[in-house]
N, CA, C and O atoms as CSV, one atom per row, in Angstrom:
chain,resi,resn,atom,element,x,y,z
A,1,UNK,N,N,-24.781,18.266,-102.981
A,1,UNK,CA,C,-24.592,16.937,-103.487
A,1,UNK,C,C,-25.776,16.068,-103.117
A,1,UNK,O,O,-26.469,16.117,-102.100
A,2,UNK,N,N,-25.836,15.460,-103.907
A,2,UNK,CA,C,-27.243,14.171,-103.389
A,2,UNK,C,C,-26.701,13.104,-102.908
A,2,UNK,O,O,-25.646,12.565,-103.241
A,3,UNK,N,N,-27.692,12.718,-101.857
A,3,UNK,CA,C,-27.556,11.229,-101.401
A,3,UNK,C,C,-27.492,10.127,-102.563
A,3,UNK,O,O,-27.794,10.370,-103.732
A,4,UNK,N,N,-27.176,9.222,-102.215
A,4,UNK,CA,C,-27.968,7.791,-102.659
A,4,UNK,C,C,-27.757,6.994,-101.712
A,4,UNK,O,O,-26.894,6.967,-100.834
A,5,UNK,N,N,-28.824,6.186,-102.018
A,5,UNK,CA,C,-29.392,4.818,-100.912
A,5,UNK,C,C,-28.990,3.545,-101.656
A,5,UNK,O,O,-29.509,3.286,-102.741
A,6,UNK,N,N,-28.043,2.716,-101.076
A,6,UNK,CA,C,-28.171,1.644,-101.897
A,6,UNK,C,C,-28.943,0.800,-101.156
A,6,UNK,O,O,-28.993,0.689,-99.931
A,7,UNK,N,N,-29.617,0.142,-102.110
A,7,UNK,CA,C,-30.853,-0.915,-101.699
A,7,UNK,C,C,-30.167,-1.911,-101.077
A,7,UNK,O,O,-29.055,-2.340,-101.384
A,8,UNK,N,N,-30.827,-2.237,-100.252
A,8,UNK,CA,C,-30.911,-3.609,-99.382
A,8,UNK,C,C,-31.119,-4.797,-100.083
A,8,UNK,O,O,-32.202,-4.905,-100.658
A,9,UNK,N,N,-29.993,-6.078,-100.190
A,9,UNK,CA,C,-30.749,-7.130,-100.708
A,9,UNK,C,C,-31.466,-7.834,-99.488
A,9,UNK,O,O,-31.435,-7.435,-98.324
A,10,UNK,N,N,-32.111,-8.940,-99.961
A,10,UNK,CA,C,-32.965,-9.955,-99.114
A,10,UNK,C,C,-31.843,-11.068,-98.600
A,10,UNK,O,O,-31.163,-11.841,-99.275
A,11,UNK,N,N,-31.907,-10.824,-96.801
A,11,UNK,CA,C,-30.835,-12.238,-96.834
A,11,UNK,C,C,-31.088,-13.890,-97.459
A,11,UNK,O,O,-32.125,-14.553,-97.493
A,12,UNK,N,N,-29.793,-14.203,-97.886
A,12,UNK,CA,C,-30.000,-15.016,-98.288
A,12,UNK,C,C,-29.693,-16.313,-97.377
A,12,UNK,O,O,-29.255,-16.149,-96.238
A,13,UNK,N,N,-29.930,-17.609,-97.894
A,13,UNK,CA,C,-29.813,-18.439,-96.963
A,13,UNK,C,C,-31.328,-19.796,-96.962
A,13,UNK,O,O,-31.517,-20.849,-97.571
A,14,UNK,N,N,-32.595,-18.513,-95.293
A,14,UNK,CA,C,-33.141,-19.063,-95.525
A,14,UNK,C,C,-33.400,-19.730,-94.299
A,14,UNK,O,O,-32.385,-19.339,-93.721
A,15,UNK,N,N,-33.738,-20.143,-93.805
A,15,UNK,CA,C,-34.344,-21.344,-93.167
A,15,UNK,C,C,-33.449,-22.781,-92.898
A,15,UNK,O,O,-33.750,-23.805,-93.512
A,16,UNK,N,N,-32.407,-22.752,-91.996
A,16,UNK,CA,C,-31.650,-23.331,-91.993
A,16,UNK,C,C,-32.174,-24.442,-90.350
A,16,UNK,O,O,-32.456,-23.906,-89.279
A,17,UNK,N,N,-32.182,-25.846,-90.551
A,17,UNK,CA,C,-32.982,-26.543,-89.190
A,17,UNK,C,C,-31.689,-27.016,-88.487
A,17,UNK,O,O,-30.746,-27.605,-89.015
A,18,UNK,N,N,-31.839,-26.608,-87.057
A,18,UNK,CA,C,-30.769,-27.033,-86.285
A,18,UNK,C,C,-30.799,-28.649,-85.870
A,18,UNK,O,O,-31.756,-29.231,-85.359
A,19,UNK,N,N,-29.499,-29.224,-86.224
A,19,UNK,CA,C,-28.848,-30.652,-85.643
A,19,UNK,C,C,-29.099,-30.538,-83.859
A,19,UNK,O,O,-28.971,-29.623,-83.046
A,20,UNK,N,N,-29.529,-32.017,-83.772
A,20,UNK,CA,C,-29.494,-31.827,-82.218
A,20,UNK,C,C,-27.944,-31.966,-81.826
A,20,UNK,O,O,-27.003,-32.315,-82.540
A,21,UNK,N,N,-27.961,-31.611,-80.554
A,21,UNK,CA,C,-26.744,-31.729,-80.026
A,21,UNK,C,C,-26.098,-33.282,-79.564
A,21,UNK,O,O,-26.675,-33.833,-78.627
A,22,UNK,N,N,-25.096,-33.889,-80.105
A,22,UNK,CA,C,-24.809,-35.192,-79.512
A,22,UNK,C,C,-24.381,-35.541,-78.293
A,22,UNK,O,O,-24.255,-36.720,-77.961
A,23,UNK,N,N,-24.065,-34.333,-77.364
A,23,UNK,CA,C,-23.468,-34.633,-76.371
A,23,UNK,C,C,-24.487,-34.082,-75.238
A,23,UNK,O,O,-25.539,-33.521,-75.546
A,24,UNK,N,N,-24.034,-34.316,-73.748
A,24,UNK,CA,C,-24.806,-33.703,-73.097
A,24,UNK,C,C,-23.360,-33.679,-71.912
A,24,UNK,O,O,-22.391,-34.435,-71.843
A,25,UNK,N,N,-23.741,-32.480,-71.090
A,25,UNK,CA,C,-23.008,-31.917,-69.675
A,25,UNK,C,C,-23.508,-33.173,-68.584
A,25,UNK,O,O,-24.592,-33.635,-68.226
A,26,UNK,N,N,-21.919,-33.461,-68.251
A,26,UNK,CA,C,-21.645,-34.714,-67.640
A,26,UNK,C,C,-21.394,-36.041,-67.973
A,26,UNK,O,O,-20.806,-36.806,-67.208
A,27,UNK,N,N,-21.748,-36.312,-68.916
A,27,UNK,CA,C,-21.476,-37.591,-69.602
A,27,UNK,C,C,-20.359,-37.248,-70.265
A,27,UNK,O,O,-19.861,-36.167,-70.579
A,28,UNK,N,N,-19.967,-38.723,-70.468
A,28,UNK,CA,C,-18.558,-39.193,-70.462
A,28,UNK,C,C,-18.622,-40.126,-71.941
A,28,UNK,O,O,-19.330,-41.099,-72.196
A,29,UNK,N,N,-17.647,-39.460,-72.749
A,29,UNK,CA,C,-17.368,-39.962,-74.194
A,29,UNK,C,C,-15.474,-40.699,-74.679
A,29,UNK,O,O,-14.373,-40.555,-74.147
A,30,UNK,N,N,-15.906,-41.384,-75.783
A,30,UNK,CA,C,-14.416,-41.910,-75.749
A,30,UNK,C,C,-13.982,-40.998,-77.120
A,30,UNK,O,O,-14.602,-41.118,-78.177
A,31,UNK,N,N,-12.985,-40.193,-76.978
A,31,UNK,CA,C,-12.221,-39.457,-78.020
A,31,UNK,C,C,-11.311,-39.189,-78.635
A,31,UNK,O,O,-10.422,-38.898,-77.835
A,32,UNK,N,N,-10.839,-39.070,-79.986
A,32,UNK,CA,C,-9.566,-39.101,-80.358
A,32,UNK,C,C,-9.229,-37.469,-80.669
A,32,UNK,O,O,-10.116,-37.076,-81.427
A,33,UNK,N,N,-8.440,-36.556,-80.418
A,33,UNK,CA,C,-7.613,-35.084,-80.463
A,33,UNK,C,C,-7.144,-35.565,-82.123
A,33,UNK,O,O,-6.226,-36.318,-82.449
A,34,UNK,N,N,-8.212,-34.776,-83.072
A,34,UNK,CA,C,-7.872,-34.966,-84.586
A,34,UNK,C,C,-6.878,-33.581,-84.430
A,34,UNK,O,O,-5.798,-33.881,-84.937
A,35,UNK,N,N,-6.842,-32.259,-83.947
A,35,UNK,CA,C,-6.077,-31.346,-84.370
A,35,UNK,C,C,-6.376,-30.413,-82.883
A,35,UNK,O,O,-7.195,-30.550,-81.974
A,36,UNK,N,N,-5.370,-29.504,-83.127
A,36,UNK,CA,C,-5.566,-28.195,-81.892
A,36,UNK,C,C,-5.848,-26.926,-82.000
A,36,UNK,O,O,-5.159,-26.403,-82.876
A,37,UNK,N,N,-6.704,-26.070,-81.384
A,37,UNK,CA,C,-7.106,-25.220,-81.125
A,37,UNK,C,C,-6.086,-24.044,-81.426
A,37,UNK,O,O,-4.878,-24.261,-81.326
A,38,UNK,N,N,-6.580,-22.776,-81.801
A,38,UNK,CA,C,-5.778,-21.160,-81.152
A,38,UNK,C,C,-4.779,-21.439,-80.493
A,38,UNK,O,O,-3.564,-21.531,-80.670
A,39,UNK,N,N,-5.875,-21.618,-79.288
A,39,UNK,CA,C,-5.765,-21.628,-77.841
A,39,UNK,C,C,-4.614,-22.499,-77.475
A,39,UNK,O,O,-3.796,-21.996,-76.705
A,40,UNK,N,N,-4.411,-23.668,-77.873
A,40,UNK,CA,C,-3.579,-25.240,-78.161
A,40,UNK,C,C,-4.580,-26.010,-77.032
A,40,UNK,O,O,-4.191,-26.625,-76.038
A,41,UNK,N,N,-5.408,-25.887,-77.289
A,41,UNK,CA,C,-6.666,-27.054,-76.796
A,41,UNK,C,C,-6.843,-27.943,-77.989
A,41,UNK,O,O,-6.837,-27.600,-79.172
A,42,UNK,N,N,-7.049,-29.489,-77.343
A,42,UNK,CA,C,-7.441,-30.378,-78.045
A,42,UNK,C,C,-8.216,-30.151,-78.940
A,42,UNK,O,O,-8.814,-29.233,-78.379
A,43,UNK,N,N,-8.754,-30.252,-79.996
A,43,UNK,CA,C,-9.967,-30.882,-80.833
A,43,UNK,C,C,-10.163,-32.181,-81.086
A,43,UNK,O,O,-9.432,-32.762,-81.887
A,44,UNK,N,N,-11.204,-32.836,-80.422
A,44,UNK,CA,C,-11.877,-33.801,-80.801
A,44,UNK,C,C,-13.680,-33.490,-81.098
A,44,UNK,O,O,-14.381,-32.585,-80.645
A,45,UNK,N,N,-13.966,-34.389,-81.832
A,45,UNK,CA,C,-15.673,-34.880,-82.533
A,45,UNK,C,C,-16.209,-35.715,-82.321
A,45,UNK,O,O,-15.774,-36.859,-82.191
A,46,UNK,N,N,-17.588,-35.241,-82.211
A,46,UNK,CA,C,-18.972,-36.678,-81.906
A,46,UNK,C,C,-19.437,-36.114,-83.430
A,46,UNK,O,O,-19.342,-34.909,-83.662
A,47,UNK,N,N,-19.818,-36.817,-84.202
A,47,UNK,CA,C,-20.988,-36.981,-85.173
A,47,UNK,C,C,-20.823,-35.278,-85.279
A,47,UNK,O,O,-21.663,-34.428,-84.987
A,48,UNK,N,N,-19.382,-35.086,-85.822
A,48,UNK,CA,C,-19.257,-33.450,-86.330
A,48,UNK,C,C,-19.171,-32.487,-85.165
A,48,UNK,O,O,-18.351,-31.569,-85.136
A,49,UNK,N,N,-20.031,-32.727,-84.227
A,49,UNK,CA,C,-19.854,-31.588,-83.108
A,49,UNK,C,C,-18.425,-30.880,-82.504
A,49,UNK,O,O,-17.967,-31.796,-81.821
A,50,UNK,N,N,-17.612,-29.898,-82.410
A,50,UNK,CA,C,-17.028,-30.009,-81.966
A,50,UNK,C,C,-16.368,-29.663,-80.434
A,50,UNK,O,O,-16.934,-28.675,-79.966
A,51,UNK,N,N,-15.286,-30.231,-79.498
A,51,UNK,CA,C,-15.025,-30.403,-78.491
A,51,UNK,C,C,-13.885,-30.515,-78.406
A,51,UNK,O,O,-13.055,-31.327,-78.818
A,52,UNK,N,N,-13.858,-28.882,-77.346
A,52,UNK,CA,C,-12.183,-28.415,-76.943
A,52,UNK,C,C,-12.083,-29.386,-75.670
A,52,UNK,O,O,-12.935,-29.449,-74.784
A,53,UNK,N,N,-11.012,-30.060,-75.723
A,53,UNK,CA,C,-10.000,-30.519,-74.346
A,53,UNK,C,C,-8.993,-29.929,-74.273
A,53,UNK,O,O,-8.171,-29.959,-75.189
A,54,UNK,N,N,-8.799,-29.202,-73.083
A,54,UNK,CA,C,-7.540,-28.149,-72.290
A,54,UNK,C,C,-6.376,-29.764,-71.921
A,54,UNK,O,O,-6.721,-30.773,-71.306
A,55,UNK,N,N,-5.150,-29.502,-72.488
A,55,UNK,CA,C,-4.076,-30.230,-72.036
A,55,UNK,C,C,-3.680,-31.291,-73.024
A,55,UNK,O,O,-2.878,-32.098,-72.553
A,56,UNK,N,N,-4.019,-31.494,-74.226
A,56,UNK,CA,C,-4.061,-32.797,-75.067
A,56,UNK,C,C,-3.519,-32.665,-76.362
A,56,UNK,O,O,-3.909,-31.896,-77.241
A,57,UNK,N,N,-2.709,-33.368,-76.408
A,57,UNK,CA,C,-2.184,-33.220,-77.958
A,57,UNK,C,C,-3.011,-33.938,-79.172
A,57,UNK,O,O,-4.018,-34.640,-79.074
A,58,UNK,N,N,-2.322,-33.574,-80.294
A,58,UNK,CA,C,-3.078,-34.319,-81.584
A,58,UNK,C,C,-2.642,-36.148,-80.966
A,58,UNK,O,O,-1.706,-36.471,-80.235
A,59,UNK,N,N,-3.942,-37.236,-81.728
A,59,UNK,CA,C,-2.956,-37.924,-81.620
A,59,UNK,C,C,-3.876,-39.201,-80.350
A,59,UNK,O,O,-4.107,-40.410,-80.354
A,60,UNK,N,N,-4.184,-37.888,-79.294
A,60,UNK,CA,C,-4.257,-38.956,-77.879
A,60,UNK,C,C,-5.712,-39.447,-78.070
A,60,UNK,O,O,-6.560,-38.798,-78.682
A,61,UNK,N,N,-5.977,-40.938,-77.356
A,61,UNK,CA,C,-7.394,-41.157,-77.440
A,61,UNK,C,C,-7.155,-41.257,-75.533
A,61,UNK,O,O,-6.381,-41.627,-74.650
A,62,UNK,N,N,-8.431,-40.638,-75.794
A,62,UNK,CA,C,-9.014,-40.850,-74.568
A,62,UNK,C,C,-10.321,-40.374,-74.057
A,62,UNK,O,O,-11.050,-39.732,-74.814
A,63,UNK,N,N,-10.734,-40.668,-72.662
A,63,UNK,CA,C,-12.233,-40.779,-72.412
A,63,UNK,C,C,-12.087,-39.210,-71.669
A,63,UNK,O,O,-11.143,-38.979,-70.914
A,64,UNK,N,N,-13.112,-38.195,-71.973
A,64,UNK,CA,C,-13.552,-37.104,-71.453
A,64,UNK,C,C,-15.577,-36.810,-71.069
A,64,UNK,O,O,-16.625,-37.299,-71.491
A,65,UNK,N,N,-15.167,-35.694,-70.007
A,65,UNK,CA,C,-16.469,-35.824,-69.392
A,65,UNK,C,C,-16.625,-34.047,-69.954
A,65,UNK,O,O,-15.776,-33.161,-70.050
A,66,UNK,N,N,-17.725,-34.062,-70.169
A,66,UNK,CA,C,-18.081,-32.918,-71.103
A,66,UNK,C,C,-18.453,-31.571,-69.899
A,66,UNK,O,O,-19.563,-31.592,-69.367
A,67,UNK,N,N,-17.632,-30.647,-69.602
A,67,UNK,CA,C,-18.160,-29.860,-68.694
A,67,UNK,C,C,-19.517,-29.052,-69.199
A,67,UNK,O,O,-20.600,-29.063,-68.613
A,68,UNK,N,N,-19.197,-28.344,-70.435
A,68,UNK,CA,C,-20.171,-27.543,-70.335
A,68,UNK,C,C,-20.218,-27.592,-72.414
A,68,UNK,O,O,-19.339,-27.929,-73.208
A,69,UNK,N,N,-21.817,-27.034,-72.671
A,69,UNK,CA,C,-22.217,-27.685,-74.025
A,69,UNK,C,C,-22.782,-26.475,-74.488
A,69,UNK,O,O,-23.549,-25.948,-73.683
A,70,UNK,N,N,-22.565,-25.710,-75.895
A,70,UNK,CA,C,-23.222,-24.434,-76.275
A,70,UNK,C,C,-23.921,-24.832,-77.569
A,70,UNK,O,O,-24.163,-26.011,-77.827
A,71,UNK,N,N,-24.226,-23.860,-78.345
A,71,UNK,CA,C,-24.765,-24.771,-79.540
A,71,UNK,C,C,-24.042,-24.890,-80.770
A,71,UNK,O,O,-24.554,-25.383,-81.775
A,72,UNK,N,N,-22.641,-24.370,-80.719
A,72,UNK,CA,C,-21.530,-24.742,-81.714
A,72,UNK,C,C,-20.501,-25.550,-80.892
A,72,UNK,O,O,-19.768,-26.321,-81.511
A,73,UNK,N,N,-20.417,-25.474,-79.948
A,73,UNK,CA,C,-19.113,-26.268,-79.835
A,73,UNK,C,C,-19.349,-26.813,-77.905
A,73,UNK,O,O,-20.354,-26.353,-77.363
A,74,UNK,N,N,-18.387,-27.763,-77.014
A,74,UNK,CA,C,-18.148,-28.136,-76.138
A,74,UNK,C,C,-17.417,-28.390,-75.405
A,74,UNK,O,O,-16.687,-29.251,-75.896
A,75,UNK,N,N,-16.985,-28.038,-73.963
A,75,UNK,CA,C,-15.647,-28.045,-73.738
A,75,UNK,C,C,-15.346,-29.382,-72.505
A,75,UNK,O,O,-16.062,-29.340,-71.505
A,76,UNK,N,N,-14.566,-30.237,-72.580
A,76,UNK,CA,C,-14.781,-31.021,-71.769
A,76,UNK,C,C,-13.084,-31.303,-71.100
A,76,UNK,O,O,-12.076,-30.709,-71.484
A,77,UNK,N,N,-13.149,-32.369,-70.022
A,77,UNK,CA,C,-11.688,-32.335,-69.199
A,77,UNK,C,C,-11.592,-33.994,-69.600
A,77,UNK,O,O,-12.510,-34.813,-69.651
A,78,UNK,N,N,-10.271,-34.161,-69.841
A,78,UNK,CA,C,-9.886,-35.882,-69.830
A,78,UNK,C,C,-10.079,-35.998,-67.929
A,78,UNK,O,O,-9.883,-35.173,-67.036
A,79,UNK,N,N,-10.584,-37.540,-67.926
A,79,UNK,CA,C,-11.068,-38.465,-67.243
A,79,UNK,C,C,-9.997,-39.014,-66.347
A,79,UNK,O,O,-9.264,-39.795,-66.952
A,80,UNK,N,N,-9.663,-38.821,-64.975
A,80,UNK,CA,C,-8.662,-39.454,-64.910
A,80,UNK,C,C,-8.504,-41.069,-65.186
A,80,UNK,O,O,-9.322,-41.981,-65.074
A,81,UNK,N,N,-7.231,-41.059,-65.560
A,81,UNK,CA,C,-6.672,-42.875,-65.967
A,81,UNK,C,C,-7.689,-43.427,-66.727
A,81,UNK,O,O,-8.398,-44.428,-66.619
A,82,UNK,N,N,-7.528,-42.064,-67.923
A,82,UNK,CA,C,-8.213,-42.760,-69.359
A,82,UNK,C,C,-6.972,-42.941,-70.520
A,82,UNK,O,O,-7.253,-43.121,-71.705
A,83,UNK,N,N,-5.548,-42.868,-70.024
A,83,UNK,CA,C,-4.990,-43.012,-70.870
A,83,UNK,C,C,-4.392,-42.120,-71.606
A,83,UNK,O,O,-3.617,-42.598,-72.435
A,84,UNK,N,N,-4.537,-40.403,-71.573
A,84,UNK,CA,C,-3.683,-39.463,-71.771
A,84,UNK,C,C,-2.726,-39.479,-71.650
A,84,UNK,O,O,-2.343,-38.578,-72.396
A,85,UNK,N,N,-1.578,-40.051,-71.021
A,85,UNK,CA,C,-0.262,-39.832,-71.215
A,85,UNK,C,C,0.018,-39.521,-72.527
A,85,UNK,O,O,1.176,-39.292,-72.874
């Protein structure tokens, strides 16, 4: 039997320029939990970025300090007596 090779296309796409990041590790932002995670971690957003908070329902605003920052997403802890209840 014979092989065949199917050809390779060219990826497509391209040249795509990365957004800087809006946040930075340690600083402290004010946020609203638009929806939840898998996980049931918060989701909240800066200027699209997004940022898991562990413990938070849809719903809550409050101020979080950003532990740690990758280049899709950020995970940060509510602040104490920012108003989470």
């Amino acid at each position: 039997m014979e092989k065949r090779f199917r050809r390779r296309r060219p990826a497509s796409g391209g040249f795509r320029p990365i957004k800087p990041i809006p946040v930075a590790v340690g600083e402290e932002y004010d946020v609203e939990i638009e929806s939840l995670g898998s996980r049931g971690d918060g989701i909240a957003r800066i200027e699209g970025f997004v940022i898991f908070v562990r413990g938070t329902k849809v719903g809550d605003k409050l101020r979080v300090k950003i532990d740690s920052v990758s280049r899709r997403f950020a995970v940060a802890v509510p602040v104490a007596g920012s108003g989470e209840e």
